[in-house]
N, C-alpha and C positions, 0 to 999 in steps of 0.2 A: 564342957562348954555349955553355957544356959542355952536353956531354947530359943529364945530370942534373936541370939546371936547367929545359931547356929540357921534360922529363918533367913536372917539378912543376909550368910553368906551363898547360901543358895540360892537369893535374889539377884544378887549381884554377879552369879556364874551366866545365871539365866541370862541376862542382862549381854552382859559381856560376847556370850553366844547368838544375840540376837545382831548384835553390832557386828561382828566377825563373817556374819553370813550376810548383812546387807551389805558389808567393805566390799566384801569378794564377788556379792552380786552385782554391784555396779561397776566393778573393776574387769569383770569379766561379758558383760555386756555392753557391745558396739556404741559409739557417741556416734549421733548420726549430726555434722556438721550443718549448721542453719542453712546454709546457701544451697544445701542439696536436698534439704529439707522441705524447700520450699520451692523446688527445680522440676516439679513434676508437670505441671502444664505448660513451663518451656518444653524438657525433653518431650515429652510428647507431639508438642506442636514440630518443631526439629525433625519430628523422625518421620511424622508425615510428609512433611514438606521436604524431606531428603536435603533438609540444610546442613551446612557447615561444623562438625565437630558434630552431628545427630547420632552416631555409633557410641561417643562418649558417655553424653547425658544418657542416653537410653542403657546405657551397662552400669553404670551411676546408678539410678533409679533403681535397677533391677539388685542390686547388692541392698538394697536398702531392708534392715529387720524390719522396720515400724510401714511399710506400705500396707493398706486396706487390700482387700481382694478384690475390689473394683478395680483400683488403681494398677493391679500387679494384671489381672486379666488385661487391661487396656494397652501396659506395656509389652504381655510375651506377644499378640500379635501381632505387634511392628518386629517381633525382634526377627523373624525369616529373611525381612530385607537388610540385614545386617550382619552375616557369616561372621564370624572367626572363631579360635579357639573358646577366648571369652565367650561370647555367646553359648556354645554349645556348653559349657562349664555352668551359665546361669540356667538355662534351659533344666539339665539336667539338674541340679539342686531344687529347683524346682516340682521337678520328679515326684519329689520326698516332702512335698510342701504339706501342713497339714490339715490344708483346704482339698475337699476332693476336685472344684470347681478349677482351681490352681493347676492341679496334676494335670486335669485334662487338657486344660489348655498348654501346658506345657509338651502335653504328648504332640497335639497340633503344631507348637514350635518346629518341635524336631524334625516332624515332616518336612517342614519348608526348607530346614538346614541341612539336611544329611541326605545324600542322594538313597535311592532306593535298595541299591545293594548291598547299602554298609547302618541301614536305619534296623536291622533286626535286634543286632547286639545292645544297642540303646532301649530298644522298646520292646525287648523282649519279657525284660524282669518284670515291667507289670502286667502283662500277663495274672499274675497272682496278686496284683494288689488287693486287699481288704476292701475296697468297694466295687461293689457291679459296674458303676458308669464307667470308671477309671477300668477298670478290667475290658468292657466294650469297645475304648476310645481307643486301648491295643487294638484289640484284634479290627475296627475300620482302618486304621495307621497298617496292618501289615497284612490284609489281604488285599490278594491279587499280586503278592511276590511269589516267585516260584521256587523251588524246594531248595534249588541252592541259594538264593538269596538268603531264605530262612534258618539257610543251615540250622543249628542248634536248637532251633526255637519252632522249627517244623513237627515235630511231634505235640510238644504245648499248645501252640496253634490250635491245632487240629481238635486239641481236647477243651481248649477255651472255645471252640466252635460247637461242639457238640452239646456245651453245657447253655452255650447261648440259644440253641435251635431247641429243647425241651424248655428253655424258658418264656421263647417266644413262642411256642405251643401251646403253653399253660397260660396264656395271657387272654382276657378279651380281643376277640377276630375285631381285627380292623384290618385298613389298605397299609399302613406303615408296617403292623408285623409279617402281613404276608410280602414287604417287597424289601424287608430284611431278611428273611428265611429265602428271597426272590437270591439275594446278593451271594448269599451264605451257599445257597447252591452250584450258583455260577463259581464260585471258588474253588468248591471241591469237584468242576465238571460234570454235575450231575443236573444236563441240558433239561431234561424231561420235566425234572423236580421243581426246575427253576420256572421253565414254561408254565407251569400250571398254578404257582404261586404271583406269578404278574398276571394270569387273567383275572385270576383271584381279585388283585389287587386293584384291576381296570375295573373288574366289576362293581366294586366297593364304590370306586375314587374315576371315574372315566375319564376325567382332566388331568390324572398324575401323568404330566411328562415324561419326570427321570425313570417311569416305569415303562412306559412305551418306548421309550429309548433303547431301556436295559433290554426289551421285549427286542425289538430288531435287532441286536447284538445275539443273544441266543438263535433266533431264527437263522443268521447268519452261520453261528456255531456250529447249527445240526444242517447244514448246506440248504439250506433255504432262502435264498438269496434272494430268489423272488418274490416270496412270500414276504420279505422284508421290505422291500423296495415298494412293492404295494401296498404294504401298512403305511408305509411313509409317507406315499403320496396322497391316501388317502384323507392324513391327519394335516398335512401341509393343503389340501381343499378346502379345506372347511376353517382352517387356521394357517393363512397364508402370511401373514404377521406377525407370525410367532418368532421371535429372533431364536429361542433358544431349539424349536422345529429346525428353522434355518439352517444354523449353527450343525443340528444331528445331519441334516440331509449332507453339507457339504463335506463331514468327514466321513460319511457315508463313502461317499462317491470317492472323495481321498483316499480312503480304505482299497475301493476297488477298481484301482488304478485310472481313474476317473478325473483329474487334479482341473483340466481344464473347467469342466461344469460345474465341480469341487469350488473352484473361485465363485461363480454367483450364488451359491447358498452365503457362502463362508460373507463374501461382501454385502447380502444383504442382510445378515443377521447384525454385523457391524452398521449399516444403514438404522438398522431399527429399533439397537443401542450402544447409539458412538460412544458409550461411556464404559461398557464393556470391555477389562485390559484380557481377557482370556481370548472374547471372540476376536479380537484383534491382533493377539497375539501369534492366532491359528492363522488368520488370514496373510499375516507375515511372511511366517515360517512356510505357506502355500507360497504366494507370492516368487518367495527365492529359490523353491524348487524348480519353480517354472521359468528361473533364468529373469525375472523382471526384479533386477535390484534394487533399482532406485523407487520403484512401487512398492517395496516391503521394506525401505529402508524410513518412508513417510509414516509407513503403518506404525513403526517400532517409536518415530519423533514424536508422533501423534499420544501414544502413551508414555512418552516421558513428559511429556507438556501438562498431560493432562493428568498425572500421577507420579510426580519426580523422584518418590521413592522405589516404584519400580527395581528392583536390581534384576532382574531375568530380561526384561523390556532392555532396559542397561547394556548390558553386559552383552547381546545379542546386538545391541545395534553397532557397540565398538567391534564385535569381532566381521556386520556386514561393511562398517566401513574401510575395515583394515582389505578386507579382499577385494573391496575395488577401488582401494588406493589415496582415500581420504585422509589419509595422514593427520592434517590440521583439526580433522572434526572426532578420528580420533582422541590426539592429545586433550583436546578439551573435555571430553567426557568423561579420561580416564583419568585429568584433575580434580574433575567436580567428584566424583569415583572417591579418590584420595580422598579428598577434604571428608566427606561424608563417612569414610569407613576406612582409617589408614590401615587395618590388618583387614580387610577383605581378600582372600582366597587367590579370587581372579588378579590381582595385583600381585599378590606374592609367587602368582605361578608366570609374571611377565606378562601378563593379556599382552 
């Protein structure tokens, strides 16, 4: 065969082979449909606003190969108000996404959807992911579970903690690593360790909050009750306005069988940001302990008004109206419920 020829026919293999792997690459890569294509700041907007068919678009979106990592972070945050199978199915594929920024927020999904005792088996595996943050965003996700929640994933833990506390050792002293080595302590019960890394930390930062908080909780711990209670009121002297002060003082006092005086921290921390769905949430859930239902049933309207995707705000208020007999404001909730998430959890198990 000349050489000539024998060039064109290996061009034309070449050729042939080039074609064969773009058939199969396009034939094997997802068509993503124009209408869904372009669905992303409706579903979005849907899923804040807890409108009608908002579980749909937002599982839509989430299936989608070609979303940016902006776009995919903006949507697993809404997906916690949206349970079902699906979701924990996108959630977790997510997992594996191979943005680390993705993973982590996906780890954050899973919190929201999988209650505490059954989140280990999910978030245990990265544990070992190939990146530090993604490895970190484990171990905040499942401490302060207890040995048996952790089952399996209790030993791993422990050893992704040990490798986190030499890291944060070796790091420039600041207030943030001394009040993660602060958290890392209280985990493992080791009161003393933990104390000395929040003064640390006060010392550095004297306005960290969530450190004087975590700081009355240990004093609590090693029975110092008093000494807690006196820090508190010291830092609610001098910052009487502090909602999120407020907020600690009243589950303080909730803590220590305290629920009536418990209501004025918890109410005025709501006071001094009504916008707040947690401190309001707490103030509720106070509320119907203390037998005032229709006072914590306002609290719970107040955050569906003012945040309609709420599902926890939700789902709490149909179960306070079911107990004192509101029937009619049940069904309504648990249609608007339906519309927004037909395989939601609470529906499937009869709310």
């Amino acid at each position: 065969m000349p050489q000539s020829r024998r060039y064109l026919l290996i061009s034309l293999c070449i050729l042939l082979a080039i074609a064969l792997a773009w058939f199969f690459m396009r034939s094997t890569t997802p068509v993503v449909p124009e209408a869904i294509k372009h669905g992303y700041s409706d579903a979005l907007t849907k899923t804040r606003a807890g409108q009608p068919g908002a579980a749909r678009v937002l599982y839509q979106q989430l299936g989608r190969p070609d979303l940016s990592v902006k776009q995919r972070l903006g949507l697993l945050a809404e997906l916690p108000n949206y349970p079902s199978p699906q979701a924990l199915k996108l959630a977790d594929a997510d997992m594996h996404n191979i943005s680390v920024d993705v993973r982590v927020a996906a780890i954050k999904s899973i919190v929201g959807l999988v209650p505490t005792g059954q989140r280990s088996l999910l978030l245990g595996p990265m544990l070992d992911d190939s990146d530090q943050s993604v490895r970190l965003a484990a171990v905040n996700a499942l401490l302060g579970l207890s040995p048996d929640d952790l089952g399996l994933y209790f030993g791993p833990l422990q050893q992704a903690i040990d490798v986190w506390e030499l890291t944060l050792k070796s790091e420039p002293e600041s207030a943030d690593t001394h009040y993660q080595l602060a958290r890392l302590h209280l985990h493992n019960a080791e009161l003393k360790e933990a104390q000395q890394a929040l003064e640390r930390t006060l010392q550095l930062e004297p306005g960290n909050l969530p450190a004087l908080v975590m700081q009355i909780e240990v004093l609590d711990k090693q029975g110092q009750s008093d000494g807690a209670r006196q820090l508190l009121a010291k830092q609610l002297q001098t910052q009487p306005d502090s909602a999120y002060l407020q907020h600690a003082l009243g589950l303080w006092l909730l803590h220590h069988g305290q629920s009536e005086f418990a209501l004025l921290g918890l109410s005025k921390a709501v006071e001094l940001e009504p916008d707040n769905k947690d401190y309001r949430y707490d103030l509720a859930t106070t509320l119907h302990g203390e037998e005032e239902q229709e006072a914590a049933q306002k609290q719970l309207q107040e955050i569906v008004q003012r945040h309609p995707a709420d599902r926890k705000a939700r789902v709490l208020l149909i179960n306070y109206w079911k107990e004192s007999g509101q029937l009619q404001n049940v069904q309504i909730l648990l249609a608007q419920l339906e519309q927004m998430n037909p395989d939601d959890p609470a529906l499937q198990q009869g709310l």
